[in-house]
N, C-alpha and C positions, 0 to 999 in steps of 0.2 A: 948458245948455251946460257948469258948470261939475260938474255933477252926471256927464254923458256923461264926462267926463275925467278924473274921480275914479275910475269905474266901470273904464273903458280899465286905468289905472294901477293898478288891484289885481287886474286880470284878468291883467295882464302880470307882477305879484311872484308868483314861483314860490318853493315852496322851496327855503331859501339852504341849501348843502351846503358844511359847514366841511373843509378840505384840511390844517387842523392838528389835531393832539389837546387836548380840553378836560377837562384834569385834574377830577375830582369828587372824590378823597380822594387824597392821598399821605401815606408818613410816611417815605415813602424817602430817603438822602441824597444832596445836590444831585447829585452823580456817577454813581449809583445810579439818578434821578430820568430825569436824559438820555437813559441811556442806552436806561431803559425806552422811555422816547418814542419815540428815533429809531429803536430793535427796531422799536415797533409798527405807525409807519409806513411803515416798509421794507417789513414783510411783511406789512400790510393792502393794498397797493398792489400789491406782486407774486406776490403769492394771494388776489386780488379774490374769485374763486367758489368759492373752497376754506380757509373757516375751519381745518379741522383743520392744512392746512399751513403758517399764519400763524401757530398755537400756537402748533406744533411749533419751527418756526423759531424762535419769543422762546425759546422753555421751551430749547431745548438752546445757544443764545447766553449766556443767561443765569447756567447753568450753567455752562458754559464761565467765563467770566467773575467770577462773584461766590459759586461753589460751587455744591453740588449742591440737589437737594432744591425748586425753581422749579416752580409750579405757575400755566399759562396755560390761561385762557379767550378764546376769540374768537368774536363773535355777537351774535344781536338779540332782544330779548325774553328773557332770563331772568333770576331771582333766583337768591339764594345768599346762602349764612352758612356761613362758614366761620372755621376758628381758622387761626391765622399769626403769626408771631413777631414783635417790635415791633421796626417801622422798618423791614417787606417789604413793605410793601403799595403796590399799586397802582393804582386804578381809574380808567377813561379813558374815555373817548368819540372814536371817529374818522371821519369822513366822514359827519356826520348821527345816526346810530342805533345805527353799529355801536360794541361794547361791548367793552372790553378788559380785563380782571383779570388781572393777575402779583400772584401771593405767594409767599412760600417759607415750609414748614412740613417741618422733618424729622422 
């Protein structure tokens, strides 16, 4: 009986899909840090099926904003090594899998 119920309740945990971003490196400053964030989730959320336009959108905000030279990834499954200037970096996690990198490198 207690075994059936066990069985029930892990058939029913689906996986959990985080609705906030889970920072993995930053060296950004606190200001800097936000701003990335609330970019990514604005435009992870309003170009759900169109990474390139999620970039797009951080990369020329950013710009705007804290100078030129902003360099955005958005997407699932990939690696990368790159150089970037100390105190631009940003690495994220939003919604589960999907994958955010801002840096700025001029």
């Amino acid at each position: 009986m207690a075994e059936e119920s066990a069985a029930a309740g892990g058939a029913a945990a689906e996986k959990v899909i985080h609705t906030y971003p889970l920072i993995r490196h930053c060296d950004m400053s606190e200001e800097m840090r936000i701003e990335a964030m609330e970019l990514s989730v604005t435009a992870c959320e309003k170009f759900s099926q169109n990474n390139e336009l999620a970039a797009r959108m951080v990369k020329e905000t950013m710009d705007k904003k804290f100078g030129p030279a902003f360099h955005v990834v958005v997407g699932e499954s990939y690696g990368f090594e790159i150089t970037y200037e100390c105190t631009t970096i940003c690495y994220m996690y939003f919604g589960g899998n999907q994958a955010v990198c801002i840096w700025k490198c001029s």
